[in-house]
Structure formats: structure tokens, C-alpha cells
N, CA, C and O atoms as a MOPAC input file, in Angstrom:
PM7 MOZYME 1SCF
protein

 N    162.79200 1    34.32500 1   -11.56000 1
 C    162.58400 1    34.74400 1   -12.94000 1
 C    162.06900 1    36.17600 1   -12.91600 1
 O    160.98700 1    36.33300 1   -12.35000 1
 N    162.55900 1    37.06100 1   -13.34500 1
 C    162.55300 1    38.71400 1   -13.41900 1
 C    163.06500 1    39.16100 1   -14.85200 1
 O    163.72200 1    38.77000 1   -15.81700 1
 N    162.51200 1    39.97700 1   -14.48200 1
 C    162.88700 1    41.33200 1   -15.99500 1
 C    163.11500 1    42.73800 1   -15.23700 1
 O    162.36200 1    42.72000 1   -14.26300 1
 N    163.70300 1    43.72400 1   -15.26600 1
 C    164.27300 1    44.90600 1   -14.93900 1
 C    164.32700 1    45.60600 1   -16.27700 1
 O    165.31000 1    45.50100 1   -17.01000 1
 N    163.21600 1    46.35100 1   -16.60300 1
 C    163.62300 1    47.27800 1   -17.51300 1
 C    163.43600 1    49.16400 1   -16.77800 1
 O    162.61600 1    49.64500 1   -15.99600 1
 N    164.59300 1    49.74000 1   -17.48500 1
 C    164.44600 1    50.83000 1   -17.09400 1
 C    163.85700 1    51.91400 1   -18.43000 1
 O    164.30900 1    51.93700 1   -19.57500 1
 N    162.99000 1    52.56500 1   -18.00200 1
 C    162.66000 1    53.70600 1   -19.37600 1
 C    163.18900 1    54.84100 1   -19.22600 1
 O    163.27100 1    55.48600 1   -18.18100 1
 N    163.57800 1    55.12700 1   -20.30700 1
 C    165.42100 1    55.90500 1   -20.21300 1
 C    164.90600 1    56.74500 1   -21.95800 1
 O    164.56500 1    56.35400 1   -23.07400 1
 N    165.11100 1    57.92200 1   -21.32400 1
 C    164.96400 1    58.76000 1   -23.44200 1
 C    166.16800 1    58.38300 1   -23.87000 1
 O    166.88400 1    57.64000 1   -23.19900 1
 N    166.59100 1    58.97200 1   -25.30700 1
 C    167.42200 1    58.60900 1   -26.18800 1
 C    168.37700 1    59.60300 1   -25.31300 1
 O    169.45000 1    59.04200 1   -25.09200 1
 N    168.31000 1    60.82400 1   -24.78800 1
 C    168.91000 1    61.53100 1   -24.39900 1
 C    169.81900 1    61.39400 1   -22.74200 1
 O    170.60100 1    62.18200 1   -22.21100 1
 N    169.10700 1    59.56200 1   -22.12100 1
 C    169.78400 1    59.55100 1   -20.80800 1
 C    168.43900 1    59.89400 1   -19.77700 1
 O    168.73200 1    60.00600 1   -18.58600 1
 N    167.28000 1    60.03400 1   -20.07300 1
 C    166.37500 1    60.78100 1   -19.06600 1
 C    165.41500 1    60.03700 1   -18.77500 1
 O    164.43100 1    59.95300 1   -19.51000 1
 N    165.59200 1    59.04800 1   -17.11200 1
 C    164.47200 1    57.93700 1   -16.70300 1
 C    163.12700 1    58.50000 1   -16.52100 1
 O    162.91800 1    59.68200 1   -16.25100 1
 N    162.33500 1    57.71000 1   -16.66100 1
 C    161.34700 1    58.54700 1   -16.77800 1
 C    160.26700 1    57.58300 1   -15.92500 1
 O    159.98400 1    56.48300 1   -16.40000 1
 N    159.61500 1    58.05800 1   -14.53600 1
 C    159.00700 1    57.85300 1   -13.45400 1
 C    157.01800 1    57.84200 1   -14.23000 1
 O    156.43000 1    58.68300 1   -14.90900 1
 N    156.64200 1    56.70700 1   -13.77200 1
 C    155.35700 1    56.44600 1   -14.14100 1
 C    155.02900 1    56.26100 1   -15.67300 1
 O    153.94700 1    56.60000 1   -16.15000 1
 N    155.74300 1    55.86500 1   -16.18300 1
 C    155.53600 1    54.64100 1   -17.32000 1
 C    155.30100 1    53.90800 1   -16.66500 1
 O    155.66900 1    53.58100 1   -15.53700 1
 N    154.04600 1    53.28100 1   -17.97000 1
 C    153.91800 1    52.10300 1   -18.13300 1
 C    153.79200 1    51.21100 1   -19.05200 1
 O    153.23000 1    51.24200 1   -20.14700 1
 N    154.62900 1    50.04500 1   -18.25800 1
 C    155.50000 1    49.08000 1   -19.00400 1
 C    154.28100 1    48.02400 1   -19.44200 1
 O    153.26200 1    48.07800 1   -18.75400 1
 N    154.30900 1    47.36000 1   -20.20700 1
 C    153.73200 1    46.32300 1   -20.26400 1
 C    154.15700 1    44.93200 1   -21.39300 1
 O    154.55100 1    45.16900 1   -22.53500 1
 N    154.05000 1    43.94200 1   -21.02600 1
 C    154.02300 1    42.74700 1   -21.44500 1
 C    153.27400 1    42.21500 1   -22.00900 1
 O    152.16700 1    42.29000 1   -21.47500 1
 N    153.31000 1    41.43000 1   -23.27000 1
 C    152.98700 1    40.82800 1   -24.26500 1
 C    153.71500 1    39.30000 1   -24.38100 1
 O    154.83400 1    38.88800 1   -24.07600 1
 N    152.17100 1    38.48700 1   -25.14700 1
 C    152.87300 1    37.37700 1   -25.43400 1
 C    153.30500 1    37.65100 1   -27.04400 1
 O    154.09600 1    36.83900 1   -27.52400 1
 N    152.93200 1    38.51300 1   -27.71500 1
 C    152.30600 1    38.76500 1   -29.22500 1
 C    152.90300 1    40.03300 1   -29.66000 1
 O    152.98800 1    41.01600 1   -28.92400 1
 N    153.23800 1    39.99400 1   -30.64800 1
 C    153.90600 1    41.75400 1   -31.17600 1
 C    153.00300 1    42.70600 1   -30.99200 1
 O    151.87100 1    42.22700 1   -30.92600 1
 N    153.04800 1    44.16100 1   -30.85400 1
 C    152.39300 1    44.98000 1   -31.10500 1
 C    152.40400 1    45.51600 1   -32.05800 1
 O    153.47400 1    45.69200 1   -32.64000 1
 N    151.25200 1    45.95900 1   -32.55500 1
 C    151.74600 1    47.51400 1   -34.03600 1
 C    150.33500 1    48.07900 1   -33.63100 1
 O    149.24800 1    47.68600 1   -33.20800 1
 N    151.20000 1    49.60800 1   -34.13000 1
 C    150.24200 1    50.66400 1   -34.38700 1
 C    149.05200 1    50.35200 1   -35.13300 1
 O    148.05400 1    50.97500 1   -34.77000 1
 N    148.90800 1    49.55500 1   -36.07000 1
 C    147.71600 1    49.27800 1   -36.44600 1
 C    146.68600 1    48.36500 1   -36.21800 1
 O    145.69900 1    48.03400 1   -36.87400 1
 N    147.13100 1    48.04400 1   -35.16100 1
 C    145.78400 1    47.12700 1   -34.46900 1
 C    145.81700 1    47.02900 1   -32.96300 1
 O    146.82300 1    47.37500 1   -32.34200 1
 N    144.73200 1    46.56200 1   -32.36100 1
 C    144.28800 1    46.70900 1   -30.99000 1
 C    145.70500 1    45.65900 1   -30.31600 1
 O    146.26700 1    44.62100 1   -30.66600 1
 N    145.84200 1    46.74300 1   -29.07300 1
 C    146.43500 1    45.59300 1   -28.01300 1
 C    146.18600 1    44.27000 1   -27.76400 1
 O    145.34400 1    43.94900 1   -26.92500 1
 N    146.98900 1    43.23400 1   -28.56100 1
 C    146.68800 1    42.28900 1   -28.03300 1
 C    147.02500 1    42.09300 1   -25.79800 1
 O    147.54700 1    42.78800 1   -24.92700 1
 N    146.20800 1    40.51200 1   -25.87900 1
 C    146.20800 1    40.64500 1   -24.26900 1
 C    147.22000 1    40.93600 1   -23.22900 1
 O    148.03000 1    40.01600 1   -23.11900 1
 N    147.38900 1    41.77500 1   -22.56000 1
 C    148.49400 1    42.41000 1   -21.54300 1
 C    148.40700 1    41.45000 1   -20.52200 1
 O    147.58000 1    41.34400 1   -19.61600 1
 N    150.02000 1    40.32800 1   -20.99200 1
 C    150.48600 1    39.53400 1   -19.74700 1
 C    150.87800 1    40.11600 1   -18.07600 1
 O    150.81400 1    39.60900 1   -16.95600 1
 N    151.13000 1    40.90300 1   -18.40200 1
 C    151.65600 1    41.71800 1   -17.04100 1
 C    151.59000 1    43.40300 1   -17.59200 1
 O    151.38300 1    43.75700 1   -18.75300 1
 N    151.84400 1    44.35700 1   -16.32100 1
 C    151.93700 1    45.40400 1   -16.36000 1
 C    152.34900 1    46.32700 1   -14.98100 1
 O    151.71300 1    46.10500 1   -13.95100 1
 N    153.18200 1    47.13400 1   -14.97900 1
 C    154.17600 1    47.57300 1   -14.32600 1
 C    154.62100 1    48.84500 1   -14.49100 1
 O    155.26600 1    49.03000 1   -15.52300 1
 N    154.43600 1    49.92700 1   -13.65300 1
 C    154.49700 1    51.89700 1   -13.53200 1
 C    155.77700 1    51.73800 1   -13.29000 1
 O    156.26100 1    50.72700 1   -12.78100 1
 N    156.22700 1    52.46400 1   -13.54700 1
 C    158.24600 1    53.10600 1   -13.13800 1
 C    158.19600 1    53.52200 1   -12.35000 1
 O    157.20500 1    54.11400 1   -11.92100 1
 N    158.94000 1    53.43100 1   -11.96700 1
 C    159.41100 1    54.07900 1   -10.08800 1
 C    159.84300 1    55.32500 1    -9.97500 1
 O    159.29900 1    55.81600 1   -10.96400 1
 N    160.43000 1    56.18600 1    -9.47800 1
 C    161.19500 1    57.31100 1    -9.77200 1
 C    162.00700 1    57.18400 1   -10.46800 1
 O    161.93100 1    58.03100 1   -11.35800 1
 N    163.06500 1    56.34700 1   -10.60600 1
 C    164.17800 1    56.32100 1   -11.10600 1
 C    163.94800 1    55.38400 1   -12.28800 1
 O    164.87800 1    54.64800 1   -12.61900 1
 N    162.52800 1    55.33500 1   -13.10500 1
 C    162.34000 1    55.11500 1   -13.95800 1
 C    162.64100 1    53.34400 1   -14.40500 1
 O    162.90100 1    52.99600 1   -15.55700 1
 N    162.52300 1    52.26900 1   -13.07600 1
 C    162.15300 1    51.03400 1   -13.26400 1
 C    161.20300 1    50.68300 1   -13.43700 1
 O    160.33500 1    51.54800 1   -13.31500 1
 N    160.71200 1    49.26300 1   -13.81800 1
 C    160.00600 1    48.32800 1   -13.93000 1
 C    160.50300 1    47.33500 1   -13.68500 1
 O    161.47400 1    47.00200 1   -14.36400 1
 N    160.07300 1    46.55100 1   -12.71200 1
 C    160.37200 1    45.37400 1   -12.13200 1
 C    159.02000 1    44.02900 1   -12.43600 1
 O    157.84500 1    44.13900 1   -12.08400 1
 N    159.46700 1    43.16000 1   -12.97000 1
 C    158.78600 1    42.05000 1   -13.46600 1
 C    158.91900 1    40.98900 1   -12.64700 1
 O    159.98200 1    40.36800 1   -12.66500 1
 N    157.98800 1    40.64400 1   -11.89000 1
 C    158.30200 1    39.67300 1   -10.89300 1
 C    157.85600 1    38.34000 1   -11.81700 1
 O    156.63000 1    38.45100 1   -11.84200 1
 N    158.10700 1    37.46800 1   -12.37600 1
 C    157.63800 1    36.77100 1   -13.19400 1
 C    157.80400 1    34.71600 1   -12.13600 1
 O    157.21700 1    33.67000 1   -12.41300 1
 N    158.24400 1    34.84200 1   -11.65600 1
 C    158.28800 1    33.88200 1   -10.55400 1
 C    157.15100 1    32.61300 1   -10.74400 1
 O    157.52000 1    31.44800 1   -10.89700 1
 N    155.34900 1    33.12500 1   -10.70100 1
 C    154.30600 1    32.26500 1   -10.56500 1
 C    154.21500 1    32.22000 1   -12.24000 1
 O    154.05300 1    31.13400 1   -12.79700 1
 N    154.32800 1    33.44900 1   -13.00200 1
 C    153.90700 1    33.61700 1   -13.96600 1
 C    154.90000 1    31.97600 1   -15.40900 1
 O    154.38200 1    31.05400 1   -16.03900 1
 N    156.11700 1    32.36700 1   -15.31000 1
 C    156.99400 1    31.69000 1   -16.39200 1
 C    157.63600 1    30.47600 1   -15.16700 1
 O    158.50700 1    30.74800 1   -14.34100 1
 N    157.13800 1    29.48900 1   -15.27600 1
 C    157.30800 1    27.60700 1   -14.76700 1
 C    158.19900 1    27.26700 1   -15.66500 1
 O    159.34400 1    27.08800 1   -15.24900 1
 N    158.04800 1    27.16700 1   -16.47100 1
 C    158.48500 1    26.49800 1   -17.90600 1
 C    160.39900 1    26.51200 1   -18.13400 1
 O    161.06600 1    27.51000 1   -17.86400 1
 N    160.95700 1    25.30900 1   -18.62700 1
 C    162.18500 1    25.71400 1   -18.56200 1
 C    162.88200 1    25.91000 1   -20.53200 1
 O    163.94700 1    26.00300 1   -21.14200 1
 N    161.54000 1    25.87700 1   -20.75900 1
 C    161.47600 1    26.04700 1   -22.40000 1
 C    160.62000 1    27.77500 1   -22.68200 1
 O    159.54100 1    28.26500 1   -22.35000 1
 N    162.00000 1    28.31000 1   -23.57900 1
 C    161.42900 1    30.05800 1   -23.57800 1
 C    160.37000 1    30.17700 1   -24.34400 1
 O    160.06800 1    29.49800 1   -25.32600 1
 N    159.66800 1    31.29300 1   -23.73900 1
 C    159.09300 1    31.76500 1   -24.61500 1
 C    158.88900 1    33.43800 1   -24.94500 1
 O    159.14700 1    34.28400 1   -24.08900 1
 N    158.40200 1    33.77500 1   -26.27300 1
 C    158.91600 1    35.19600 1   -26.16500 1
 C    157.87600 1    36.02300 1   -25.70500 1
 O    156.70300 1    35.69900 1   -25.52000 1
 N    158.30800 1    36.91100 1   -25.56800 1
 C    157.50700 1    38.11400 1   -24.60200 1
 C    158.41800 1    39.44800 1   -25.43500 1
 O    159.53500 1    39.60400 1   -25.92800 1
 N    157.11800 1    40.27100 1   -25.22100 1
 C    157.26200 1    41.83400 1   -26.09200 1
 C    157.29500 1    42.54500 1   -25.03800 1
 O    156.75400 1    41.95500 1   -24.10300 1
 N    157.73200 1    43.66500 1   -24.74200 1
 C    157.53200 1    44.75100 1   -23.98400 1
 C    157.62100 1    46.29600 1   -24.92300 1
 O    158.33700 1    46.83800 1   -25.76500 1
 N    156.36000 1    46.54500 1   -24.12100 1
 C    156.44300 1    48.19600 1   -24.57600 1
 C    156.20000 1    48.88000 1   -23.47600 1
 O    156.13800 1    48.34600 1   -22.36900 1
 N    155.97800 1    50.62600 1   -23.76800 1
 C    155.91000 1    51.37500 1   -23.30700 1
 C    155.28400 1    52.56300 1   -23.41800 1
 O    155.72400 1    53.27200 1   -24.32300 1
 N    154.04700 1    53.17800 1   -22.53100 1
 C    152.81100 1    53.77600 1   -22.27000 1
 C    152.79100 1    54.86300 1   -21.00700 1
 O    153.45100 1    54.82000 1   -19.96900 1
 N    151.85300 1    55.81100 1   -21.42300 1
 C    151.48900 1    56.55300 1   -20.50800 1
 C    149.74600 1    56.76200 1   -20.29500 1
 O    148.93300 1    56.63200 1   -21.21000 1
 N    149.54500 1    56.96900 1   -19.45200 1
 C    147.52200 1    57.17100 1   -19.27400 1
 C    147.61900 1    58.43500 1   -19.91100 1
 O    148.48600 1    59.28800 1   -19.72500 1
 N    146.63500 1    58.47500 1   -20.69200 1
 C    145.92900 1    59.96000 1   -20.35800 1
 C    144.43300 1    59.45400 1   -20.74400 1
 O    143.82200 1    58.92900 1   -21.67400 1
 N    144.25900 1    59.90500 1   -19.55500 1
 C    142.64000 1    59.88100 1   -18.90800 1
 C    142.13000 1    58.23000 1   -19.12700 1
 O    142.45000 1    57.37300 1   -18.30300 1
 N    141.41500 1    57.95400 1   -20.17500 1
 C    141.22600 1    56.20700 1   -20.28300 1
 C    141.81800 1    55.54100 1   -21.26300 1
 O    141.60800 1    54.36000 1   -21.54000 1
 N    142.75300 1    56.45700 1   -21.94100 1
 C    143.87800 1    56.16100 1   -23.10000 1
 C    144.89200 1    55.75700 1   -23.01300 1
 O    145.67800 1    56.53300 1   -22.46900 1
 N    145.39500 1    54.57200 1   -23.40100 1
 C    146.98400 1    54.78800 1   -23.23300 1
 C    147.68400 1    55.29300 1   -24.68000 1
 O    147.30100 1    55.09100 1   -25.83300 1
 N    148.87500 1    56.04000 1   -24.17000 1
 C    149.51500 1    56.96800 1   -25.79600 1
 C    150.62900 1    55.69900 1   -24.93700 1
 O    150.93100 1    55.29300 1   -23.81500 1
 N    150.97900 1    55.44400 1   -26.69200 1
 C    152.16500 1    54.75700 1   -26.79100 1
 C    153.80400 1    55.44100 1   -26.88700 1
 O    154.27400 1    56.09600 1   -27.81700 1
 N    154.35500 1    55.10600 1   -25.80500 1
 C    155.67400 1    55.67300 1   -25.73800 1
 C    156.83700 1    55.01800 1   -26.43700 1
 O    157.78900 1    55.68400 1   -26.84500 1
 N    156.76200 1    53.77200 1   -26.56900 1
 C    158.16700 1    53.24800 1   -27.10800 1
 C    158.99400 1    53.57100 1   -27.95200 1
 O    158.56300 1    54.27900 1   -28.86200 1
 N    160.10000 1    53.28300 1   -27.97100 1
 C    160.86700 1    54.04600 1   -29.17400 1
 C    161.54200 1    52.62400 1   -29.62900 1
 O    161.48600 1    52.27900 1   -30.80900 1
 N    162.18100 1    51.81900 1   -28.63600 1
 C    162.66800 1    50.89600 1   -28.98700 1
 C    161.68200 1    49.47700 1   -28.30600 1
 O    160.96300 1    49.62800 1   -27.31900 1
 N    161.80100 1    48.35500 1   -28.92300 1
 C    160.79000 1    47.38900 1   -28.71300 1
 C    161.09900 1    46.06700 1   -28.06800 1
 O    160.62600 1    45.04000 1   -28.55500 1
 N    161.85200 1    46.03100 1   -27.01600 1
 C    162.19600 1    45.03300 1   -26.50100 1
 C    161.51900 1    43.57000 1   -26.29300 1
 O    160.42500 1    43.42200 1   -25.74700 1
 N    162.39000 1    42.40700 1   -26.85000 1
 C    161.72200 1    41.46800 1   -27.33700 1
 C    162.59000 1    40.05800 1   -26.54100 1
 O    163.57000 1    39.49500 1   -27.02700 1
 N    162.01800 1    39.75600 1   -25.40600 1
 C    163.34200 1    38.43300 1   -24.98100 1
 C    162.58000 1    36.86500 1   -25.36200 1
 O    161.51100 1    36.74500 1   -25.96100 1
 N    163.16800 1    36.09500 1   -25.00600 1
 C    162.88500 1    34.32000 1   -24.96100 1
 C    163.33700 1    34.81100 1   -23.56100 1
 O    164.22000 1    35.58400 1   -23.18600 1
 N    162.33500 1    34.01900 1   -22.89100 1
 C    162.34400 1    34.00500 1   -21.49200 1
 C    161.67300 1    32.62300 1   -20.79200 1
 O    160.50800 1    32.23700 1   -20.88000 1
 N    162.92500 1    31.94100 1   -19.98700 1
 C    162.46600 1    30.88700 1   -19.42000 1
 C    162.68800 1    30.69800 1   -17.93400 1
 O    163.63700 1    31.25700 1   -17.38300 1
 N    161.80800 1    29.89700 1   -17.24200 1
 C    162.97500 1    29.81800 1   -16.04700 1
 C    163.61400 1    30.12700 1   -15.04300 1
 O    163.87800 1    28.99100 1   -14.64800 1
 N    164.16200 1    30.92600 1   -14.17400 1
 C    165.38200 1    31.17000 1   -13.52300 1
 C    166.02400 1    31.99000 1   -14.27700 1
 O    167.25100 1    31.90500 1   -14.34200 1
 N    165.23100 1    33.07500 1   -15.09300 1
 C    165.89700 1    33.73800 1   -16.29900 1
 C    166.22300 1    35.04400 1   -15.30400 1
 O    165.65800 1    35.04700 1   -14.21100 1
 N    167.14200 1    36.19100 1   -15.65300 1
 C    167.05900 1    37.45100 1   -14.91700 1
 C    167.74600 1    38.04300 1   -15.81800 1
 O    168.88000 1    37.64100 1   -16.08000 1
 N    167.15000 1    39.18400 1   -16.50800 1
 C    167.33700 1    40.22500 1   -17.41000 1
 C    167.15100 1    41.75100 1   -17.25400 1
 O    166.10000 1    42.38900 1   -17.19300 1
 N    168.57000 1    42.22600 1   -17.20000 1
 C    168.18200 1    44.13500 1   -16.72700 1
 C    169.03400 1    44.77100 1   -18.10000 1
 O    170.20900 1    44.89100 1   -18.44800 1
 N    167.59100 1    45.11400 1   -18.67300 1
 C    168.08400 1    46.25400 1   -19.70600 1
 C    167.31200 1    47.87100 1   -19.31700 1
 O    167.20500 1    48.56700 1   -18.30700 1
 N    166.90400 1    47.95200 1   -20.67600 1
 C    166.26600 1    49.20600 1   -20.68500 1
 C    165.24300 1    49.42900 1   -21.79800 1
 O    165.39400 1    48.88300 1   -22.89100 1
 N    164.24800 1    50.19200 1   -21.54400 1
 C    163.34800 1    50.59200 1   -22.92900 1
 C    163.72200 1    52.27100 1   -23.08700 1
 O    163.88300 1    53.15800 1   -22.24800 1
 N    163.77500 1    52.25100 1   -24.53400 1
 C    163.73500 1    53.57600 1   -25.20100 1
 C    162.42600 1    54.15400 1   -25.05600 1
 O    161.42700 1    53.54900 1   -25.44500 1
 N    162.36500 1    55.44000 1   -24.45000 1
 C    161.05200 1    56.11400 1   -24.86600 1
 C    160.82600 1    57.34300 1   -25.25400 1
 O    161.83700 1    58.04300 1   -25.31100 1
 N    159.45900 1    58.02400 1   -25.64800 1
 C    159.61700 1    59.42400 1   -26.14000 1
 C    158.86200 1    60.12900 1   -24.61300 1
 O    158.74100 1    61.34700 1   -24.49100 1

């Protein structure tokens, strides 16, 4: 059970050290992060790899949010552009991509 997202601008451009993170719960700008299921930096070539294996048992989905972040200093600024949202169960394996700025 995996997730593969790549962070990719609108323009084609991966982008190395994002970070990705997982949600059981939507996010919005107007309220605090809910709790971060997982979390995951991009690689050079601008992956995130979700090893989800111990994490999702279950052969009944459930959904999971992903967004996308950068540090600065003890902050995270929110990068996402697009908000990727799966049902995920299982033996699931999913390679897309997140939009970012």
C-alpha cells in the first residue's frame, strides 16, 4: 500500500524538498492543521513516497488529504495549488502528482 506523489508547478517544474503531508481531515486556510498522518520531503526529482504498508490494514477505504509545504524557520507556508484527495485501502498503489506554487 503506497502513494507516489510528485510536486510538479503548473508550469512542469518538480520541485525537491517539499513537504508533503497527510491528513485524515480536510485542510483550510482558516484553521489549524488538523493531525499529520504521515509526512514526507521530495527528493530531487520532486517525489514523495508513502510507504503506507503498517499504516492502512484495512480492506475498507478511507480518505486521506494530501497537501503541500515548505519550512521556513518553525513555519510551514502552504504550497498547494491543487488538493489531492484519495479513498485508500489495502494493497492500494497510487502515482499522481500535487500542484504547487
Amino acid at each position: 500500500t503506497w502513494v507516489k506523489l510528485t510536486a510538479i508547478t503548473s508550469t512542469g517544474v518538480k520541485k525537491p524538498n517539499y513537504i508533503i503531508m497527510m491528513f485524515d481531515q480536510p485542510v483550510t486556510s482558516s484553521s489549524a492543521l488538523p493531525p499529520i498522518k504521515k509526512q514526507v520531503t521530495t527528493d530531487a526529482d520532486g517525489l514523495a513516497y508513502f510507504d503506507l504498508n503498517t499504516m492502512i490494514t484495512s480492506t475498507t477505504p478511507t480518505t486521506y488529504y494530501f497537501e503541500a509545504f515548505v519550512q521556513d524557520g518553525a513555519n510551514y507556508v502552504w504550497k498547494s495549488v491543487s488538493h489531492p484527495t484519495y479513498n485508500i485501502a489495502k494493497g492500494q498503489m497510487i502515482t499522481s502528482s500535487i500542484i504547487v506554487n
